[in-house]
Backbone of each chain as nested JSON, in Angstrom:
{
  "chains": [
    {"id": "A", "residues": [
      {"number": 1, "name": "UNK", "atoms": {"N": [80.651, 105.005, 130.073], "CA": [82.022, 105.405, 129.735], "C": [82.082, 105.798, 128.266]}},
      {"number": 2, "name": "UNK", "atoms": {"N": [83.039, 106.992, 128.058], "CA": [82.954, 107.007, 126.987], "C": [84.039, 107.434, 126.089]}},
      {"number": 3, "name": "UNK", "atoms": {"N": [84.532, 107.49, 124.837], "CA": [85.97, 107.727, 124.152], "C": [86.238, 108.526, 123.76]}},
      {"number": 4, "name": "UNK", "atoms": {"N": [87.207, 109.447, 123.807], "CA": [88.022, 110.824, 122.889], "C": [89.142, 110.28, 122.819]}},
      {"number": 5, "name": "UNK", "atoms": {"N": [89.127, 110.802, 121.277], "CA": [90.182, 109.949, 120.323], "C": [90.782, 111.203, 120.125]}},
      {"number": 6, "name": "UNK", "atoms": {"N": [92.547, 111.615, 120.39], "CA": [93.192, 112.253, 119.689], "C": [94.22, 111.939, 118.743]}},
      {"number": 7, "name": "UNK", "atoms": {"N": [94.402, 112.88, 117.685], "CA": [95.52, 112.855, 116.347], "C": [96.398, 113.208, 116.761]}},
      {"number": 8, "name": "UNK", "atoms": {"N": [97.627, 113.208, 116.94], "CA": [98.257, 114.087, 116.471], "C": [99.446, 113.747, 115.178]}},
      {"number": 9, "name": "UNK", "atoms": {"N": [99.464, 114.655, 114.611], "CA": [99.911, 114.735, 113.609], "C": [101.51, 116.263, 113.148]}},
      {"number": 10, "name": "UNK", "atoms": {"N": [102.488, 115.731, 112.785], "CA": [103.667, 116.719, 112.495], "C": [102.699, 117.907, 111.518]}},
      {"number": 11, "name": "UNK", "atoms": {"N": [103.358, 119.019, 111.566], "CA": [102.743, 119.89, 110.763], "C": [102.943, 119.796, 109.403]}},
      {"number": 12, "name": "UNK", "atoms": {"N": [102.088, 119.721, 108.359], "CA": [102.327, 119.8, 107.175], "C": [104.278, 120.176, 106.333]}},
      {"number": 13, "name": "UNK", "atoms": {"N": [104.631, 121.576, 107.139], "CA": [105.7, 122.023, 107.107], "C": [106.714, 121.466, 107.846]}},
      {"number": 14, "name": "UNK", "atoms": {"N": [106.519, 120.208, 107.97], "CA": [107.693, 120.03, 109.164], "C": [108.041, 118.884, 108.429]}},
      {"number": 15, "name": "UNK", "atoms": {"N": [109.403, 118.156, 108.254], "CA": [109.685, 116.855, 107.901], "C": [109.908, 116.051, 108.408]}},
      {"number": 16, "name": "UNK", "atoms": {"N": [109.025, 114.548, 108.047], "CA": [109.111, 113.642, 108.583], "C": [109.565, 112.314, 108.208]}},
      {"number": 17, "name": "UNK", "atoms": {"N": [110.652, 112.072, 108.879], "CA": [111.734, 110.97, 108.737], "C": [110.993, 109.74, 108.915]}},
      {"number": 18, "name": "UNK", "atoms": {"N": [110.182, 109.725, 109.739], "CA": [109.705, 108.312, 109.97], "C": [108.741, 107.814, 108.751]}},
      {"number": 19, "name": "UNK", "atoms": {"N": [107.842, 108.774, 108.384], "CA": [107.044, 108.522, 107.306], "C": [107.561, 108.146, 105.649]}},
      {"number": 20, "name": "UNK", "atoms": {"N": [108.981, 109.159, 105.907], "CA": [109.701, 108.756, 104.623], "C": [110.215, 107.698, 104.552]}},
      {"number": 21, "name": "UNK", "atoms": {"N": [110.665, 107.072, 105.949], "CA": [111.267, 105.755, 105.709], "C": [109.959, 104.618, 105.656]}},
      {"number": 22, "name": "UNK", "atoms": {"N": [109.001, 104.981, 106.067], "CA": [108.014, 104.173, 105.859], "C": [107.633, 104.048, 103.793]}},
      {"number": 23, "name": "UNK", "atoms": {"N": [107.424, 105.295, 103.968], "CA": [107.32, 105.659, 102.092], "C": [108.383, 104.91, 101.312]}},
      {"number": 24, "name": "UNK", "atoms": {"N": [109.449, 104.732, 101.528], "CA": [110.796, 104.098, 101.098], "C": [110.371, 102.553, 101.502]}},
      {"number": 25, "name": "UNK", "atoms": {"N": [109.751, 101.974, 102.699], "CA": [109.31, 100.485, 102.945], "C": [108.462, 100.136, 101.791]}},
      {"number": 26, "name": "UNK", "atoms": {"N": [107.556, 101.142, 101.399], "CA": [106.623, 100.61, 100.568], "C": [107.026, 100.478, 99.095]}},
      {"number": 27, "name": "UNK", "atoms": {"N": [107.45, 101.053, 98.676], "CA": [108.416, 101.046, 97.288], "C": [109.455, 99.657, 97.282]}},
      {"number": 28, "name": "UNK", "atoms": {"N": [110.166, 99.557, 98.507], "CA": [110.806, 98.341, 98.269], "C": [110.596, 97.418, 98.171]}},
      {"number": 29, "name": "UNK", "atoms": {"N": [109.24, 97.054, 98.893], "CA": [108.318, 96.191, 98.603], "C": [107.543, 95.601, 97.763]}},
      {"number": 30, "name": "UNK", "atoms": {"N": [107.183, 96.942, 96.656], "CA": [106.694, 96.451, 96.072], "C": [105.284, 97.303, 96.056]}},
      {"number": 31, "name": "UNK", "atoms": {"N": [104.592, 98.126, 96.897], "CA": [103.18, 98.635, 96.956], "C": [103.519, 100.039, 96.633]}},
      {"number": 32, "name": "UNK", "atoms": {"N": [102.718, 99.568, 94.947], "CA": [103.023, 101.027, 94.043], "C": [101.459, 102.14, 94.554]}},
      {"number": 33, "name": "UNK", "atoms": {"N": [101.414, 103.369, 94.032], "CA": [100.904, 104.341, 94.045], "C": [100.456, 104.737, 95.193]}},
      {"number": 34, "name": "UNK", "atoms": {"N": [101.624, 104.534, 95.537], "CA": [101.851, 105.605, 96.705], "C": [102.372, 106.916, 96.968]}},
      {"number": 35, "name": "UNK", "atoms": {"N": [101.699, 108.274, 96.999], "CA": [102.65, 109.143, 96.848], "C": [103.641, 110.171, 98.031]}},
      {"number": 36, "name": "UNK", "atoms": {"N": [102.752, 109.486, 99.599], "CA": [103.174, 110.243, 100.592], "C": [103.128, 109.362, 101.657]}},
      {"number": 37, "name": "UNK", "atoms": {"N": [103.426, 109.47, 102.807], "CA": [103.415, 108.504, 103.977], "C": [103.719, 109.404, 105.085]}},
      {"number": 38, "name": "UNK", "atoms": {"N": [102.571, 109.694, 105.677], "CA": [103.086, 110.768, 107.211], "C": [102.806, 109.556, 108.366]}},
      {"number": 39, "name": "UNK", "atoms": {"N": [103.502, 109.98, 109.403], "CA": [103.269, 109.118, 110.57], "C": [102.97, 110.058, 112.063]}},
      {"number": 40, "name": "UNK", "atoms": {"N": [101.818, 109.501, 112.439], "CA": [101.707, 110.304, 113.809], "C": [101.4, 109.299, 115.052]}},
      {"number": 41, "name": "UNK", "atoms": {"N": [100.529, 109.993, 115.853], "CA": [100.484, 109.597, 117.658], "C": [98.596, 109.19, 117.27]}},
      {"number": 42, "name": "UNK", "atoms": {"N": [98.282, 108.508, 117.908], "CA": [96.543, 108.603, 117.918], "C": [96.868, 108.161, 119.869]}},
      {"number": 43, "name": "UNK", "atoms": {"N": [95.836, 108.488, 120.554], "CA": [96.042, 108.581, 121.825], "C": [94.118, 108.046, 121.87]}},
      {"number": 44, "name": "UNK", "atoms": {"N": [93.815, 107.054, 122.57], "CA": [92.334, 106.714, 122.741], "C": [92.267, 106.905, 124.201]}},
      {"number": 45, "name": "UNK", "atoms": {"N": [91.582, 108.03, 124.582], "CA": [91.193, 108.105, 125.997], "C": [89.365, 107.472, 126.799]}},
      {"number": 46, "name": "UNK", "atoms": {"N": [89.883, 106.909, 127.396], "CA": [88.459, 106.371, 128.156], "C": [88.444, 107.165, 128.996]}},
      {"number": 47, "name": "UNK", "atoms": {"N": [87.299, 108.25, 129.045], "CA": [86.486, 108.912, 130.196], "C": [85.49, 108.226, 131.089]}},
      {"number": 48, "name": "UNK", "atoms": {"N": [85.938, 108.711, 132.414], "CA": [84.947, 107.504, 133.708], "C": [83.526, 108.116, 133.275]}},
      {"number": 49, "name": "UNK", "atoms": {"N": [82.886, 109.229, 132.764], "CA": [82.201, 109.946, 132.948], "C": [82.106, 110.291, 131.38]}},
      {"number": 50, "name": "UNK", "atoms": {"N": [80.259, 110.737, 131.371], "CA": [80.65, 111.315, 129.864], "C": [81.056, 111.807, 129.214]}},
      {"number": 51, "name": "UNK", "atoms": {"N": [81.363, 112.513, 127.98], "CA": [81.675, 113.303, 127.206], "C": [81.128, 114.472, 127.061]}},
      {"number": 52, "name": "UNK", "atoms": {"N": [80.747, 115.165, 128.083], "CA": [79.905, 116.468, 127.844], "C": [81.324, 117.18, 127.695]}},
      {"number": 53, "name": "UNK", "atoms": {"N": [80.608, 118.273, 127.058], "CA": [81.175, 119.735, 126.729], "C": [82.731, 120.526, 128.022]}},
      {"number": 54, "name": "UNK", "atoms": {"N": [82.302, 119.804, 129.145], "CA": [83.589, 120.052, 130.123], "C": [84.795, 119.155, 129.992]}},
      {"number": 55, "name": "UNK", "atoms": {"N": [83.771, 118.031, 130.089], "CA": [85.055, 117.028, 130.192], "C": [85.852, 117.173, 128.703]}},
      {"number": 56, "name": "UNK", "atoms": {"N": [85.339, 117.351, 127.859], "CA": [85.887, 117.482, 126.41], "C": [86.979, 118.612, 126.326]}},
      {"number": 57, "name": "UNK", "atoms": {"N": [86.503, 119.388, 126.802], "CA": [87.321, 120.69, 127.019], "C": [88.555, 120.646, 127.717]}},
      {"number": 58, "name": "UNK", "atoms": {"N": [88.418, 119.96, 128.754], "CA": [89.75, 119.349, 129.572], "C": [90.622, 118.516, 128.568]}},
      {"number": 59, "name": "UNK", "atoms": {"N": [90.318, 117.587, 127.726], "CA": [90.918, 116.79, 127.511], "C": [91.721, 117.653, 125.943]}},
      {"number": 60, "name": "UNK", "atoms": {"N": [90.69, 118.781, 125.391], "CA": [91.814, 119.335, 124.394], "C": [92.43, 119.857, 125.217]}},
      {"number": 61, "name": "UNK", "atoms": {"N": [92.627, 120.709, 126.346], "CA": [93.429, 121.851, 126.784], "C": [94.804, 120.489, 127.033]}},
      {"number": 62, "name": "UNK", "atoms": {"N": [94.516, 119.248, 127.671], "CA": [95.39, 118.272, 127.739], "C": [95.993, 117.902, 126.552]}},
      {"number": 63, "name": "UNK", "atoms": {"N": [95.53, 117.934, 125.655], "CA": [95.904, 117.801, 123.675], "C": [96.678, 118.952, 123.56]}},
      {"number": 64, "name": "UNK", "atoms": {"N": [96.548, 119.791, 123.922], "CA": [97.467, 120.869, 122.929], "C": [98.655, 121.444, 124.296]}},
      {"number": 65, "name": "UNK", "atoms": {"N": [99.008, 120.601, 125.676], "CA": [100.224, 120.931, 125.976], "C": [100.749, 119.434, 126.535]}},
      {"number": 66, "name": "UNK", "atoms": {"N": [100.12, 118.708, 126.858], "CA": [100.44, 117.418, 127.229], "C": [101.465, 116.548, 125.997]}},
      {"number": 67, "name": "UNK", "atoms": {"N": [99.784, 116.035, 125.324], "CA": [99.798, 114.931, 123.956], "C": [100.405, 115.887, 122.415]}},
      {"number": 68, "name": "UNK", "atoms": {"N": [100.481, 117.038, 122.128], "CA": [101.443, 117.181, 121.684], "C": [101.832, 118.554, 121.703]}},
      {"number": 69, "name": "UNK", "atoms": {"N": [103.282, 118.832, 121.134], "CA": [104.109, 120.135, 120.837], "C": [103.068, 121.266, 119.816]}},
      {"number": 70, "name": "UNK", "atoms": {"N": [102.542, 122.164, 120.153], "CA": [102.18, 123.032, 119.308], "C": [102.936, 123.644, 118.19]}},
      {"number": 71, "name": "UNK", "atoms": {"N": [104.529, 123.059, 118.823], "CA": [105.486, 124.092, 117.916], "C": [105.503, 123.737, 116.722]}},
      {"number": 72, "name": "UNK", "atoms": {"N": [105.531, 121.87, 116.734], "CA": [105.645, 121.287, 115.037], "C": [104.718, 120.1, 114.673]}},
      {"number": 73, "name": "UNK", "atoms": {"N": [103.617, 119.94, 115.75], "CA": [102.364, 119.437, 115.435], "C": [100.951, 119.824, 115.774]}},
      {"number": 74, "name": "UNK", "atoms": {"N": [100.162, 119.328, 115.061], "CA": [98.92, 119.92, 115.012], "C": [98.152, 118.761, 115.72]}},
      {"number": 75, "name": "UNK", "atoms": {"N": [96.686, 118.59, 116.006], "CA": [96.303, 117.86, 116.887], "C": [94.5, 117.816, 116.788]}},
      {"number": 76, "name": "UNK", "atoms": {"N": [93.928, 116.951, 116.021], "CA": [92.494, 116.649, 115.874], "C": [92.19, 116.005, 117.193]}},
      {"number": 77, "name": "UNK", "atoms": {"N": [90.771, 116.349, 117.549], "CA": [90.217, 115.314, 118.587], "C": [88.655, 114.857, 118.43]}},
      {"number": 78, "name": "UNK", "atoms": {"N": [88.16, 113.818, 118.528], "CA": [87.09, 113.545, 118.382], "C": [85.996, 112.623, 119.303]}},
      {"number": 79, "name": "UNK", "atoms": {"N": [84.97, 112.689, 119.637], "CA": [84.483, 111.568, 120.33], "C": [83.834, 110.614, 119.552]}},
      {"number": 80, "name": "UNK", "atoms": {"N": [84.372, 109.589, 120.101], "CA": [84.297, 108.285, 119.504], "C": [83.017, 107.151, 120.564]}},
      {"number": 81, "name": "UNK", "atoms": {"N": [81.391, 107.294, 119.249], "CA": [80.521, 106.527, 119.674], "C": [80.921, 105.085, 119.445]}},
      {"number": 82, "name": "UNK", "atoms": {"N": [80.808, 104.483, 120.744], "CA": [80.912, 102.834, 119.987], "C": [79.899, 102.413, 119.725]}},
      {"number": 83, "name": "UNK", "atoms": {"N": [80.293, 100.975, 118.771], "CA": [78.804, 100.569, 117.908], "C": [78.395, 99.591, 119.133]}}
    ]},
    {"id": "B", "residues": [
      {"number": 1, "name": "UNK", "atoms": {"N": [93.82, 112.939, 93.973], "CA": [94.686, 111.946, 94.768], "C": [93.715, 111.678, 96.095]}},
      {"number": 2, "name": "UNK", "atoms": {"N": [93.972, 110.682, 96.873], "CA": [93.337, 110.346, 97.576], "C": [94.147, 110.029, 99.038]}},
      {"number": 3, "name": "UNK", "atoms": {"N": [93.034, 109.943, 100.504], "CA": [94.123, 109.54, 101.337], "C": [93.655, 108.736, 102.322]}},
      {"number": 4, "name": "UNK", "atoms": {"N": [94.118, 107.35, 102.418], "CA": [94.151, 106.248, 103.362], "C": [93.962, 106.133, 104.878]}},
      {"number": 5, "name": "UNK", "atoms": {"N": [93.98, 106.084, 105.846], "CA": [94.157, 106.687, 106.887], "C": [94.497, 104.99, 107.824]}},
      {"number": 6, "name": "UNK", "atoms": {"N": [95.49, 104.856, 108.062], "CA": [95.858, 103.186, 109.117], "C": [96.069, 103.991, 110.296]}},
      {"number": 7, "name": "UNK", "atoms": {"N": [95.381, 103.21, 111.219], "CA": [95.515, 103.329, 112.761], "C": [96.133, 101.873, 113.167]}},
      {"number": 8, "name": "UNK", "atoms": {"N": [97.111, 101.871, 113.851], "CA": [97.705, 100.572, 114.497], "C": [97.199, 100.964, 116.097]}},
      {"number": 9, "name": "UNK", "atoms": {"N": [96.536, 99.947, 116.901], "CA": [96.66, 99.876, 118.22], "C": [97.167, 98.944, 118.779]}},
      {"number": 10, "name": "UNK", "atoms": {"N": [97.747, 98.798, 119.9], "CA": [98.321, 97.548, 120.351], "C": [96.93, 96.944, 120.677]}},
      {"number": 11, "name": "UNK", "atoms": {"N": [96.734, 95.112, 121.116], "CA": [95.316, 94.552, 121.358], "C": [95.387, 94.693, 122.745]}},
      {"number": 12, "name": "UNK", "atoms": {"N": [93.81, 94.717, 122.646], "CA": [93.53, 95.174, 124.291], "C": [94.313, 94.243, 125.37]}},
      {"number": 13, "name": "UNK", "atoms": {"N": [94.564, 93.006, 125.213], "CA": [95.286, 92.112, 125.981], "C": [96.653, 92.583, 126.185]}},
      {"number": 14, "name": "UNK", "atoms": {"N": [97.088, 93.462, 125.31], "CA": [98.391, 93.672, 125.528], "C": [99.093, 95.256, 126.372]}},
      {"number": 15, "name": "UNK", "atoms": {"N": [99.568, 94.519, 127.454], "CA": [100.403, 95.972, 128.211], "C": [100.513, 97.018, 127.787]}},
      {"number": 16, "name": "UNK", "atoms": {"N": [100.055, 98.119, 128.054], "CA": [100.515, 99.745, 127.13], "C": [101.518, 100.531, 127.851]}},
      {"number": 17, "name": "UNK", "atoms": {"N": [102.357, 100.401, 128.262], "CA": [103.242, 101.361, 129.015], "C": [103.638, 102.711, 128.813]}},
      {"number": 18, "name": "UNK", "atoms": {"N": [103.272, 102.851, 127.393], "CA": [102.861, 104.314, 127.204], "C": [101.777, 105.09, 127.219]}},
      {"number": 19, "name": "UNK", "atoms": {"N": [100.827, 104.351, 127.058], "CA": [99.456, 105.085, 127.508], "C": [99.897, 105.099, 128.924]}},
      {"number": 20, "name": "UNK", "atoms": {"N": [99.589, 103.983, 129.33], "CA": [100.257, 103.889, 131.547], "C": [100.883, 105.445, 131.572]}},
      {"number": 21, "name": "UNK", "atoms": {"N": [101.754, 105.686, 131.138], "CA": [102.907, 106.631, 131.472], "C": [102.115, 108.33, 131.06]}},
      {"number": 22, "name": "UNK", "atoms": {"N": [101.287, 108.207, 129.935], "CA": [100.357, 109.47, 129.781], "C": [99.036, 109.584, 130.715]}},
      {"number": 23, "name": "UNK", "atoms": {"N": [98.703, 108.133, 131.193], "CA": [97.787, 108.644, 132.197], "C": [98.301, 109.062, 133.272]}},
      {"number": 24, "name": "UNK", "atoms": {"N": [99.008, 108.708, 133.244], "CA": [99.993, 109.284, 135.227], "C": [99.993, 110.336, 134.811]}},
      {"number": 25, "name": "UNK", "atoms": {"N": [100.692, 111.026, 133.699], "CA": [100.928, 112.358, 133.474], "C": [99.403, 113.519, 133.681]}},
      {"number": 26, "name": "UNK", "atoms": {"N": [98.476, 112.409, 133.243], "CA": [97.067, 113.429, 133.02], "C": [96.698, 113.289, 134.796]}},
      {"number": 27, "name": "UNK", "atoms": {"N": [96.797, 112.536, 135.655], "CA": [96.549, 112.214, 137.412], "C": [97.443, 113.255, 137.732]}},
      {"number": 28, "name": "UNK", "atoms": {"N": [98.832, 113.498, 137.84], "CA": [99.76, 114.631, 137.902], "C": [99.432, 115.922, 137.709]}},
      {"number": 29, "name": "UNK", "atoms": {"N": [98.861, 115.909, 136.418], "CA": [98.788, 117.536, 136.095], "C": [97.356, 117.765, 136.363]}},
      {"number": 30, "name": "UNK", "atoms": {"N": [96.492, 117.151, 136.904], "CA": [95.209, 117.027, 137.513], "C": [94.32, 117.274, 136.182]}},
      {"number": 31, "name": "UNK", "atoms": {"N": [94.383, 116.115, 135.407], "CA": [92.945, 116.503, 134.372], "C": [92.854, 115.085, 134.858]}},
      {"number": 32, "name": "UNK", "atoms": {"N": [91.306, 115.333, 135.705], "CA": [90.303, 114.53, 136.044], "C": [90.069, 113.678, 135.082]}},
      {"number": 33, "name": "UNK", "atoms": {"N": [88.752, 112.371, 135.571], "CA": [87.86, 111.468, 134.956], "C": [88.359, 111.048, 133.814]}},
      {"number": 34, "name": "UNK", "atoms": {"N": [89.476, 110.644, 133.675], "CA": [90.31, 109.802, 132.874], "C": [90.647, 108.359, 133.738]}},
      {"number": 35, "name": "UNK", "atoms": {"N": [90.0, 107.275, 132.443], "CA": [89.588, 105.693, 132.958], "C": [91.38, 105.24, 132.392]}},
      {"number": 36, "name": "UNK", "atoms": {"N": [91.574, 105.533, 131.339], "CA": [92.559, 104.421, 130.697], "C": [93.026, 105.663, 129.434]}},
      {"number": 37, "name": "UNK", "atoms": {"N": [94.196, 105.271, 128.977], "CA": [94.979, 105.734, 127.658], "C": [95.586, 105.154, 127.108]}},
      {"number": 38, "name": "UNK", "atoms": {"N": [95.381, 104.556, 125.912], "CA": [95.875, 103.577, 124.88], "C": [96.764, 104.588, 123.761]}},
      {"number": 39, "name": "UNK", "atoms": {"N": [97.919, 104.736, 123.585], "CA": [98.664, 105.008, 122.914], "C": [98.769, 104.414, 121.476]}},
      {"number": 40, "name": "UNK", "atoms": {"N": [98.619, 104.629, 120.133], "CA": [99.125, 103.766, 118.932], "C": [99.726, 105.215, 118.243]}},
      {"number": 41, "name": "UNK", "atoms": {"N": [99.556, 104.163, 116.881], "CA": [100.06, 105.32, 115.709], "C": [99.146, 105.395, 114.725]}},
      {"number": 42, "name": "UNK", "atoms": {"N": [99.013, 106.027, 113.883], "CA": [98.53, 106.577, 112.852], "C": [99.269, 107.104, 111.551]}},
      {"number": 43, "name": "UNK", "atoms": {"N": [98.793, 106.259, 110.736], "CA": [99.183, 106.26, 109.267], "C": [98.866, 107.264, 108.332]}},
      {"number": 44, "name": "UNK", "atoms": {"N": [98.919, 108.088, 107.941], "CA": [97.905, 109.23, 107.083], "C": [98.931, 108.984, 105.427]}},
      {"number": 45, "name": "UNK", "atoms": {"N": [98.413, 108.109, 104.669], "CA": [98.824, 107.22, 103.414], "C": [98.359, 108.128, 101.928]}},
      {"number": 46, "name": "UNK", "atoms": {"N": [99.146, 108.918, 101.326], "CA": [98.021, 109.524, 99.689], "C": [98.314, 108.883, 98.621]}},
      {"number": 47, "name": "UNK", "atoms": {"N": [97.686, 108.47, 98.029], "CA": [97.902, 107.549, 96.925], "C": [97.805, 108.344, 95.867]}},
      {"number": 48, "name": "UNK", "atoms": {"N": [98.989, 108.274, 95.167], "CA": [98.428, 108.702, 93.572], "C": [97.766, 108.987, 92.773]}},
      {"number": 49, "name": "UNK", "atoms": {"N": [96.819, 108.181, 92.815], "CA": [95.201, 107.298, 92.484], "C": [94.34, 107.83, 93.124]}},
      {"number": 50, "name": "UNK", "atoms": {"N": [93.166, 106.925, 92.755], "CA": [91.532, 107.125, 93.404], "C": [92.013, 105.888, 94.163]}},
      {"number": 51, "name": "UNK", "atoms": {"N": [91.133, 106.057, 95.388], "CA": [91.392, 105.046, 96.472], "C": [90.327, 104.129, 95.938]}},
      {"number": 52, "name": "UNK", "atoms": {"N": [90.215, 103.019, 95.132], "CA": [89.236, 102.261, 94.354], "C": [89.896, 100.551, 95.068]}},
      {"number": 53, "name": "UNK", "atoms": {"N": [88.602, 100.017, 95.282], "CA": [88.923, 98.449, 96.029], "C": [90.673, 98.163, 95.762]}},
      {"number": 54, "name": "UNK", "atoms": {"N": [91.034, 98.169, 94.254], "CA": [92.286, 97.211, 94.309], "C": [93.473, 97.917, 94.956]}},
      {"number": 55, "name": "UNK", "atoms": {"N": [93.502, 99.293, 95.024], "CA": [94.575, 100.007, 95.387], "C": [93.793, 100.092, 97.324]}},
      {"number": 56, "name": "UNK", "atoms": {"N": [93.453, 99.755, 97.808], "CA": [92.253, 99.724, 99.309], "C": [93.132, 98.137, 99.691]}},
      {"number": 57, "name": "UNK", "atoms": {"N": [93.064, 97.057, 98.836], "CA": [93.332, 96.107, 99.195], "C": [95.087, 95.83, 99.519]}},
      {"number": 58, "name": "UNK", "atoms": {"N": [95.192, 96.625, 98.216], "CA": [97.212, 96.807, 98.806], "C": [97.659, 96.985, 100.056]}},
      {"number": 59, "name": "UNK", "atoms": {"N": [97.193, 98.415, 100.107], "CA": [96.988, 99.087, 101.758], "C": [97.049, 98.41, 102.864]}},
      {"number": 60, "name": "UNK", "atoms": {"N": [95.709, 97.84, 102.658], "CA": [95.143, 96.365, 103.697], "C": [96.37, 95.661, 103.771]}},
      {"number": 61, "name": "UNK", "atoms": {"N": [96.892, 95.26, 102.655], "CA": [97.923, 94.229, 103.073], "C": [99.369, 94.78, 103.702]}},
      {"number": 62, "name": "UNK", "atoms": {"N": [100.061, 96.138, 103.328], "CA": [100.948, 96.636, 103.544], "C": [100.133, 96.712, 105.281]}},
      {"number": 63, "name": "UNK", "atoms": {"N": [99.355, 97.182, 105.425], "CA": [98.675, 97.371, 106.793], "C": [99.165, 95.832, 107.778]}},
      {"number": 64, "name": "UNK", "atoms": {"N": [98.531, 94.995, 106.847], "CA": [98.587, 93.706, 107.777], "C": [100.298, 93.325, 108.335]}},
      {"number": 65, "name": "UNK", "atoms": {"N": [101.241, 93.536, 107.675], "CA": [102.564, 92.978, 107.454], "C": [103.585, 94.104, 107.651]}},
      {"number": 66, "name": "UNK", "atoms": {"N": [103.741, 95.654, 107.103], "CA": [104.384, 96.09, 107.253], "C": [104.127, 97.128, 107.933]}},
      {"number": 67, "name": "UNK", "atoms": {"N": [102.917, 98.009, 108.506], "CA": [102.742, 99.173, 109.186], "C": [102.367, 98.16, 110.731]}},
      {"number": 68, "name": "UNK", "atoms": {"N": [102.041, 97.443, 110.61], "CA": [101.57, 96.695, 112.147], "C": [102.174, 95.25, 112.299]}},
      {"number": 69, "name": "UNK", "atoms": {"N": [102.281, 94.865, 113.647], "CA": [102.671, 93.74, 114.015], "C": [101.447, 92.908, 114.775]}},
      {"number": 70, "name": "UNK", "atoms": {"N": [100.97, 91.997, 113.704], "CA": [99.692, 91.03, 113.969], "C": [99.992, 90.154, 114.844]}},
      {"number": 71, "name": "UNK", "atoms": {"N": [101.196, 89.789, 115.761], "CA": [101.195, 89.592, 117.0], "C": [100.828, 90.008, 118.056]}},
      {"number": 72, "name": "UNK", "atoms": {"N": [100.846, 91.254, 118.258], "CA": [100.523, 91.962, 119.263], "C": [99.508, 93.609, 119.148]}},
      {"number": 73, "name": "UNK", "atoms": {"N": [99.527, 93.509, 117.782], "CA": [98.681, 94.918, 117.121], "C": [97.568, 94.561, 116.427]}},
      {"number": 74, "name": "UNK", "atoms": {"N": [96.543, 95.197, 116.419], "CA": [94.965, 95.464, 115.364], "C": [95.416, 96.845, 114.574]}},
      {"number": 75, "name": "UNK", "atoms": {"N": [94.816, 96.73, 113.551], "CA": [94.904, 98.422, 113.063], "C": [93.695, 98.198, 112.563]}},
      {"number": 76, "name": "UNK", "atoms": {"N": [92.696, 99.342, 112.063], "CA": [91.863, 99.756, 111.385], "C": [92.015, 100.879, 109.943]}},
      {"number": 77, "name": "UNK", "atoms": {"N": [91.719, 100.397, 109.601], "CA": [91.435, 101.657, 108.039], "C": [90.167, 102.254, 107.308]}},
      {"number": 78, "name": "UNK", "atoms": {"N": [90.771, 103.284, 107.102], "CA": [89.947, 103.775, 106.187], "C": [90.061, 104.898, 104.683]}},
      {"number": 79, "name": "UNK", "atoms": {"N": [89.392, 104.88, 104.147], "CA": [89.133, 105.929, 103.528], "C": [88.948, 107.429, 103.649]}},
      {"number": 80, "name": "UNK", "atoms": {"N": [90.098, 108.578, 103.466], "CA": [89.306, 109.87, 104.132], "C": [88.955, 110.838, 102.48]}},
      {"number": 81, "name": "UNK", "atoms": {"N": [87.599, 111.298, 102.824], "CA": [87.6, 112.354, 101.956], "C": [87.84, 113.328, 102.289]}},
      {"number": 82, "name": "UNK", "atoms": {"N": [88.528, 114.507, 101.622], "CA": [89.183, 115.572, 102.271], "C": [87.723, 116.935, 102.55]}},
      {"number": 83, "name": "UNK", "atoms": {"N": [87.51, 117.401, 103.105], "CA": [86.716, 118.414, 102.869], "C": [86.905, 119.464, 102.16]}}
    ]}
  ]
}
């Protein structure tokens, strides 16, 4: 069995409320030098089957209409060896 | 400037009803050989600074207490260098 890990992440250009209020948690707190705080989705998929080149392929085409909006996020994916 | 990267997952012991709810979606829209989907979030943190142990250890702690709930969540961190 094996893991693909997706990001997703708001687009650079897009604003994000949740991260700012997170950015605003950290200041009130007290945890200086901080200068940004984005917040996204991470999605860990277990494949029954390996990670070859098909199954991988399925699972972005599933990343970019499923797991997230193309319109105002962007979306890394990676396979993830365990130790 | 530098940038942090916190992943919160819920612990494996604990119910995911949103992963649950994205794997049905991936059985539905027929993308095969999918075992399980664990849903979290992801932190993407820039610090001011060089990400150097004492400003790493803040993090850690804002990580432990205010980005995750150590009842029922693990997160991991790291360090990203940008390319």
């Amino acid at each position: 069995m094996s893991r693909v890990v997706v990001d997703v992440m708001l687009k650079p250009e897009i604003l994000d409320p949740q991260g700012k209020a997170v950015h605003g948690a950290f200041d009130r707190l007290g945890f200086d030098g901080v200068a940004s705080v984005r917040q996204g989705k991470r999605f860990e998929i277990e494949l029954t089957g390996d990670a070859g080149p098909e199954a991988v392929a399925e699972i972005e085409r599933a990343a970019s209409t499923l797991l997230s909006n193309p319109v105002i996020e962007d979306y890394t994916l990676h396979v993830e060896t365990e130790a």
